[in-house]
GUKE-816363 format. One record per residue (C-alpha): residue number from 1; residue in one letter; x, y, z. Coordinates in Angstrom, 3 decimals, decimal comma. Example, Ala and Ser with C-alpha at 12.3 -4.5 7.8 and 13.67 -1.06 7.14 Angstrom:
 seq type       xx       yy       zz
   1    a   12,300   -4,500    7,800
   2    s   13,670   -1,060    7,140
This chain:
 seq type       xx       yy       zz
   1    x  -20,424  -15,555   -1,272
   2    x  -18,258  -17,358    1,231
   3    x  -14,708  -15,893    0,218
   4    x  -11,373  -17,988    0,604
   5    x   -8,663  -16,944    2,809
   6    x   -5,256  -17,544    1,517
   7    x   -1,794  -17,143    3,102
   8    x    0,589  -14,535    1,062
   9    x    3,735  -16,019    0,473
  10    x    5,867  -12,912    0,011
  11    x    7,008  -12,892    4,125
  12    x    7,908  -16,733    3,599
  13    x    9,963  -16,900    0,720
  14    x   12,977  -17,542    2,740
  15    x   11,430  -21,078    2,705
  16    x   10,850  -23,682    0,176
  17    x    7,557  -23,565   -1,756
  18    x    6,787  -26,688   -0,754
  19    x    7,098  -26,195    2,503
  20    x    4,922  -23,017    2,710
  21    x    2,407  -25,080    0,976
  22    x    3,130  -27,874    3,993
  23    x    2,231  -25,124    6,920
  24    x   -0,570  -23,342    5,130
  25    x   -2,466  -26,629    4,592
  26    x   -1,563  -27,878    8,045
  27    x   -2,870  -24,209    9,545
  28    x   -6,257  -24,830    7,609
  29    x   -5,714  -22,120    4,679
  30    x   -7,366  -22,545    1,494
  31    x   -5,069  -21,344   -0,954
  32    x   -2,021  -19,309   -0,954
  33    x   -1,276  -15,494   -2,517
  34    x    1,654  -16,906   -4,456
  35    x    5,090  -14,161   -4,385
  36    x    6,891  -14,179   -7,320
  37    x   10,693  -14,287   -5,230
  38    x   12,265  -16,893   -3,615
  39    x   11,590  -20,028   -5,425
  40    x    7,665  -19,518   -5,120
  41    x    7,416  -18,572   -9,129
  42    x    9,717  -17,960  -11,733
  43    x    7,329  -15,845  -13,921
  44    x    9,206  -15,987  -17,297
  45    x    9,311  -19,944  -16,976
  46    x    5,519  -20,233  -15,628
  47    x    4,725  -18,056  -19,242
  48    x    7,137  -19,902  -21,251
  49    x    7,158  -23,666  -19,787
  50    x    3,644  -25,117  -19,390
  51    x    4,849  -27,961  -17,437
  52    x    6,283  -25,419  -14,844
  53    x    3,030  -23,930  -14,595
  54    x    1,775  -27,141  -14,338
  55    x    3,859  -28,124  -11,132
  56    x    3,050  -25,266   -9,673
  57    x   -0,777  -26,069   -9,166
  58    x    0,053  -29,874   -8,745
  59    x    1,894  -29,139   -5,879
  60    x   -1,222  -26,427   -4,688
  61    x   -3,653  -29,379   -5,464
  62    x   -1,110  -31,833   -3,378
  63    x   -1,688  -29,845   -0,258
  64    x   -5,679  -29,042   -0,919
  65    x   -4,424  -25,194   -1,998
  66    x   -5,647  -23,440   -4,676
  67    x   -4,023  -19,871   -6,112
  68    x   -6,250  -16,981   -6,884
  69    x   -3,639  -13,854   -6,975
  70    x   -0,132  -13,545   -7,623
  71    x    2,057  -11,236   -6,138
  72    x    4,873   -8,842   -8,108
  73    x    5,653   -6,232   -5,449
  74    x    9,626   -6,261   -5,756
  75    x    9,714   -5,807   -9,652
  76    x    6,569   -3,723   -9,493
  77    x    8,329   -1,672   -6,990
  78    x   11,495   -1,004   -9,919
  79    x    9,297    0,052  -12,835
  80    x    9,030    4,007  -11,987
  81    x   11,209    4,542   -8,885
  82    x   14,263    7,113   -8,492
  83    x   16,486    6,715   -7,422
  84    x   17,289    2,999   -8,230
  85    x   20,411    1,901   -5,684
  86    x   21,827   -0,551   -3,728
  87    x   18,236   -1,209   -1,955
  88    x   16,946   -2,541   -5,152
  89    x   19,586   -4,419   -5,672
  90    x   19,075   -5,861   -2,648
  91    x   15,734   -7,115   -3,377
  92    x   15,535   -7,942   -7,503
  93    x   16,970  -10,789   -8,997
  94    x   19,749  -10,891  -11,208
  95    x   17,067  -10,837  -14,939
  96    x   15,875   -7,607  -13,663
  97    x   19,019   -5,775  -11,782
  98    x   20,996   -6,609  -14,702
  99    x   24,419   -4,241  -15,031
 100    x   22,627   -1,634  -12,638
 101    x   22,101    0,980  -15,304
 102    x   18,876    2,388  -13,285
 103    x   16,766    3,073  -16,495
 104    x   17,627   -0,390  -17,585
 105    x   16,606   -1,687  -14,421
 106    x   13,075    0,191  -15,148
 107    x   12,912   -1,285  -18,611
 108    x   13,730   -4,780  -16,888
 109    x   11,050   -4,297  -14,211
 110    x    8,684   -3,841  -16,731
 111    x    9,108   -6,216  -18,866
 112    x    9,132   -8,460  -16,081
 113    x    5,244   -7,395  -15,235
 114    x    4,574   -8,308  -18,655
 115    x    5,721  -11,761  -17,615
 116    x    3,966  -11,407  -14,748
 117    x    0,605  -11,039  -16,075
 118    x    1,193  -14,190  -18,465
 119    x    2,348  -16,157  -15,658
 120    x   -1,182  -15,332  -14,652
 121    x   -2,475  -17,008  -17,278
 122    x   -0,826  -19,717  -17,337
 123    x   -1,814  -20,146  -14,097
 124    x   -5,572  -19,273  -14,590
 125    x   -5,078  -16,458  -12,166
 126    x   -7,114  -13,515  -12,626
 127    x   -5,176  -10,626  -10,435
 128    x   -1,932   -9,747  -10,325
 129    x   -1,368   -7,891   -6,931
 130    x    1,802   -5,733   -6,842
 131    x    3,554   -2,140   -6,486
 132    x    4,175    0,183   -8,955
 133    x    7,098    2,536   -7,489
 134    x    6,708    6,305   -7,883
 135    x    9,861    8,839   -9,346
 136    x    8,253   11,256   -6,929
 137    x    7,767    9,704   -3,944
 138    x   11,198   11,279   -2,967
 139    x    9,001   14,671   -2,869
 140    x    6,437   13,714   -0,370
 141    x    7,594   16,106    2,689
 142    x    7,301   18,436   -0,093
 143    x   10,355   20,851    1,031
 144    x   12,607   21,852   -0,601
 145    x    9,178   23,522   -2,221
 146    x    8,095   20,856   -4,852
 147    x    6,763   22,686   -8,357
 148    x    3,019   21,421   -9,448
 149    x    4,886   20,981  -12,779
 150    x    7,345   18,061  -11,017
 151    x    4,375   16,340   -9,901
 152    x    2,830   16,397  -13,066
 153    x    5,760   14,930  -14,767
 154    x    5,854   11,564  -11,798
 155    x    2,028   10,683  -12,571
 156    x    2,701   11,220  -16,692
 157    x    6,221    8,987  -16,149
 158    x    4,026    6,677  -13,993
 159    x    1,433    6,807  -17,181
 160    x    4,039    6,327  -19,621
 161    x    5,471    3,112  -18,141
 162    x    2,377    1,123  -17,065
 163    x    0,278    1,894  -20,052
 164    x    2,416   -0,383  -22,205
 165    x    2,193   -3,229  -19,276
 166    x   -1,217   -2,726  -18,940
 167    x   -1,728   -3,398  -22,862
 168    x   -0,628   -7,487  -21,886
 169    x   -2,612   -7,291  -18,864
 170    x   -5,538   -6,258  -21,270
 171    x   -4,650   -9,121  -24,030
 172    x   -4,370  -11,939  -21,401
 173    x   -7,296  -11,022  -19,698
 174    x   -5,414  -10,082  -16,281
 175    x   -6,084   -7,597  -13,903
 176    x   -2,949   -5,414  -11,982
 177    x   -4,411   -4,707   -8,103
 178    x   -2,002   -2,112   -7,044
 179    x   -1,377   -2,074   -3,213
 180    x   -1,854    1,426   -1,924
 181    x    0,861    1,932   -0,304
 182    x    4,128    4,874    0,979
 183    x    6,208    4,701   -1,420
 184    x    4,466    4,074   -4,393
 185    x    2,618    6,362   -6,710
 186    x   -0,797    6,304   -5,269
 187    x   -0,044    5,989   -1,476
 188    x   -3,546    7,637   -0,049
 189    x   -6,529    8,466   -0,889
 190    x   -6,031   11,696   -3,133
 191    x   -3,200   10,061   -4,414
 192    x   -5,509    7,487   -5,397
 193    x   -7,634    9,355   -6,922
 194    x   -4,700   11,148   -9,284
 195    x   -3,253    7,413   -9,979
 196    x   -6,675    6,498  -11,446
 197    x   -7,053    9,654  -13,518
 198    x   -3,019    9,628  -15,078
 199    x   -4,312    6,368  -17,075
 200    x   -7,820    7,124  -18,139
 201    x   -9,031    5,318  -15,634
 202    x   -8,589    1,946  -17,783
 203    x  -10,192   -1,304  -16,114
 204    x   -6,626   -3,262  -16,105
 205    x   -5,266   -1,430  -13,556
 206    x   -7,105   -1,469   -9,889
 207    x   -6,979   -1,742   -6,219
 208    x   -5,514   -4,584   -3,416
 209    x   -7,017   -3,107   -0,455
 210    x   -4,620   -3,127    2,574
 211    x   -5,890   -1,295    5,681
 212    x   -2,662   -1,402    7,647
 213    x   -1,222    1,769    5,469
 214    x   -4,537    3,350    5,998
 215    x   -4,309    3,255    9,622
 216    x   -0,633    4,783   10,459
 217    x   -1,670    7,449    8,077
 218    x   -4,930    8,418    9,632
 219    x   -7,068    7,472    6,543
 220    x  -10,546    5,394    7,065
 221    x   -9,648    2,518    5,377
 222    x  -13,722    1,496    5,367
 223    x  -14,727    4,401    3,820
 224    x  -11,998    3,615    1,149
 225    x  -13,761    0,612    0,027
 226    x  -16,657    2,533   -0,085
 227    x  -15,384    5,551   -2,849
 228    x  -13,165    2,791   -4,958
 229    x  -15,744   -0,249   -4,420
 230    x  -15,578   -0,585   -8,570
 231    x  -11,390   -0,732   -8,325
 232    x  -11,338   -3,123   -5,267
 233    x   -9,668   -6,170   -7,231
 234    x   -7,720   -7,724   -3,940
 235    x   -7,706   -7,776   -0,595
 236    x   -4,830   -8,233    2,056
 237    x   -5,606   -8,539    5,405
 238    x   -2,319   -6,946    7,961
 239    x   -2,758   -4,598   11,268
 240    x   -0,988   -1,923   12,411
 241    x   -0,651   -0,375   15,760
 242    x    0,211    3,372   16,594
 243    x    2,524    4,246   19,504
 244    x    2,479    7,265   19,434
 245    x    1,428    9,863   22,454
 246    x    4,648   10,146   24,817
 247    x    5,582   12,664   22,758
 248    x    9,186   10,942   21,200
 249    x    7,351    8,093   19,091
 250    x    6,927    9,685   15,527
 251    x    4,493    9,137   13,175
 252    x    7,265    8,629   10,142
 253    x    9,390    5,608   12,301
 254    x   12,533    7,806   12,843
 255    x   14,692    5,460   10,661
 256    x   14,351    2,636   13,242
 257    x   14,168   -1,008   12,496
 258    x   10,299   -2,862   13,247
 259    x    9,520   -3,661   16,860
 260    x   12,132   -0,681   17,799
 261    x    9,808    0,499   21,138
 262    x   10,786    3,802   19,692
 263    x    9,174    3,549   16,722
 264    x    5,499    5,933   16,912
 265    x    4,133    2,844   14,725
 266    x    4,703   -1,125   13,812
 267    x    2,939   -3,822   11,950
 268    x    1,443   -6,217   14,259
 269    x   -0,354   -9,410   13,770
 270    x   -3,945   -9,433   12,768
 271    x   -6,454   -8,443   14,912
 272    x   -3,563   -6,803   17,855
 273    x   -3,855   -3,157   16,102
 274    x   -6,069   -0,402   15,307
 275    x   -7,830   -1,726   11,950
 276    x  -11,507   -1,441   12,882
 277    x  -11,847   -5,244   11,455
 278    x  -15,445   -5,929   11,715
 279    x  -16,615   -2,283   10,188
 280    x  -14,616   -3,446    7,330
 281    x  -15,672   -7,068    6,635
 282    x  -19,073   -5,697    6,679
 283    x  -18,073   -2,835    3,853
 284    x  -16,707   -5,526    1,991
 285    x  -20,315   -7,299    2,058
 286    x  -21,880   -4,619    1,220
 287    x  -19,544   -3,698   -2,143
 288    x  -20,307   -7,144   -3,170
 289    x  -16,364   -8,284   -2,970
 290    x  -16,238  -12,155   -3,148
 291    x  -12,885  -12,688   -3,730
 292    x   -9,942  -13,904   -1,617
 293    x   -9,372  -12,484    1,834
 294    x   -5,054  -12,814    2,137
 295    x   -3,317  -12,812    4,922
 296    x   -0,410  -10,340    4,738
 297    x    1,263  -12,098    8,281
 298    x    3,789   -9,355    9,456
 299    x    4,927   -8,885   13,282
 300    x    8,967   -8,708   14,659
 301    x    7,628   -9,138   17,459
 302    x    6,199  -12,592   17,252
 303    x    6,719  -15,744   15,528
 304    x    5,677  -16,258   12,505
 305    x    4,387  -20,139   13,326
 306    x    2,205  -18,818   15,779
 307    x    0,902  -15,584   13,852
 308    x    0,096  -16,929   10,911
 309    x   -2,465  -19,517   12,158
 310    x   -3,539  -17,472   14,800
 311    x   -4,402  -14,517   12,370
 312    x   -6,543  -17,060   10,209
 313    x   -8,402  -18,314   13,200
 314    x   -9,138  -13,991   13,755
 315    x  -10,018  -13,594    9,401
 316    x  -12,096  -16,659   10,053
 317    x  -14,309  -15,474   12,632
 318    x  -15,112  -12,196   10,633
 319    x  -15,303  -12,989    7,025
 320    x  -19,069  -13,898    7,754
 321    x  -21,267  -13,511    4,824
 322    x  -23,991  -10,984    4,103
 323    x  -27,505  -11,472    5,128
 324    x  -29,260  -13,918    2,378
 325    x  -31,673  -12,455    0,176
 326    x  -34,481  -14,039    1,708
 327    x  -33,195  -12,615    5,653
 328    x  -33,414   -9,556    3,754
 329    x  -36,694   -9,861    2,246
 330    x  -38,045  -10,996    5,638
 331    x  -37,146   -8,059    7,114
 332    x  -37,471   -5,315    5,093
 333    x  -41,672   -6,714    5,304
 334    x  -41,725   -6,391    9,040
């Protein structure tokens, strides 16, 4: 069951592909969580052009790296959100943003997760790991009073765009993980729950399991895996550290940039924060999940060419497998 631990790309696409795929294999990685920004992946032309697709693993293969998820986040992040502004803009490229019409920008975004998912393909990727946005996350301090009816209407708009998306995932044989995350329309654990229920609970659409947004919430991200261990289609590994308890240091960030001392929270690299790391490999063993184990490398406050192979060296020493059967069978006579 020995699982492979891959290097997402999404925090590195301010460098060449090649050149992630350079430092990954140099670190010791085994594959990489490819992003679909920068020049990582062109989705349309990876579904379209079949020698793209092809250069894409050649170059993998080059450096001894294979590809087992792809990542959509920044489109994923477009289909349902509202409002859509200048921080979209900011972060889509110029298929998707378009003229800036917002619900053209949805339409876009969606379409482009369509693309997405036959990138996959073309690929032979299985997962697609992304966002979905939410048109209520706007809502969540829930003053001015927020009507049951208004939340209703964000899980059915959430419903009404992802169904059709989901329909390619189902005819390409892809699955969508969505990462749980603020923000997006399933951001906790009841959340969740509602997310999984607005779309009948199809198998297309299921879980990447990141416990840094379980931790600055106060969720147990073990117990998670636990209640969704069917849904658990991805896993990203990230940490998180709370600084709160001087009384100034908010829970919410107070608008200030990562690594602000002020801030009552930060990412940090693996295996620095609060993410009870070994209670969760060994949940992971015991749901049965065998597939890859990403790091998600994310600290201001350190570089990221000493993080990144420091955090795999951490991943490394924990992703341990489960007992064998026969361990098992030994002692279970005694």
């Amino acid at each position: 069951m020995t699982r492979p631990i891959t290097l997402f790309t999404g925090q590195w696409a301010d460098l060449p592909f090649e050149e992630v795929c350079r430092l990954a294999s140099g670190w010791g990685y085994e594959g990489l969580e490819v992003a679909c920004w920068g020049d990582h992946l062109d989705v349309v032309r990876a579904a379209q052009d079949a020698d793209y697709a092809r250069g894409r693993l050649d170059l993998l293969e080059q450096y001894g790296l294979k590809v087992w998820a792809i990542s959509n986040h920044l489109s994923g992040q477009a289909v349902c959100d509202d409002p859509i502004d200048e921080r979209h803009r900011g972060m889509l490229s110029d298929r998707v943003w378009g003229d800036g019409d917002p619900e053209g920008v949805r339409k876009r975004a969606a379409e482009e997760l369509k693309w997405t998912a036959r990138a996959a393909r073309a690929l032979g990727v299985d997962v697609v790991v992304g966002f979905t946005g939410s048109s209520i996350w706007k809502t969540v301090a829930m003053f001015p009073p927020v009507p049951e009816s208004m939340l209703e209407a964000g899980y059915q708009d959430f419903a009404d765009r992802w169904n059709p998306i989901l329909d390619v995932f189902d005819e390409v044989g892809v699955r969508f993980a969505h990462e749980v995350h603020p923000s997006e329309i399933a951001y906790d654990y009841w959340t969740t729950v509602r997310t999984l229920e607005a779309i009948g609970h199809r198998p297309a659409f299921g879980l990447n399991w990141d416990p840094s947004h379980f931790v600055w919430q106060d969720l147990d991200p073990v117990g998670f895996l636990w209640d969704f261990k069917d849904r658990i289609y991805h896993v990203d590994c990230k940490d998180a550290k709370r600084q709160t308890g001087n009384g100034r240091n908010g829970r919410m960030g107070s608008h200030l940039a990562w690594a602000d001392p002020r801030r009552g929270w930060d990412f940090v690299s693996t295996g620095h924060g609060d993410v009870p790391w070994e209670a969760c490999f060994r949940m992971l063993n015991t749901i049965g999940y065998d597939g890859p184990i990403s790091v998600e490398w994310e600290d201001a406050g350190m570089d990221r060419l000493v993080g990144a192979p420091e955090a795999l060296e951490f991943v490394r020493r924990l992703a341990f497998d489960p007992p064998s059967a026969a361990f098992d069978a030994a002692f279970s006579s005694q």
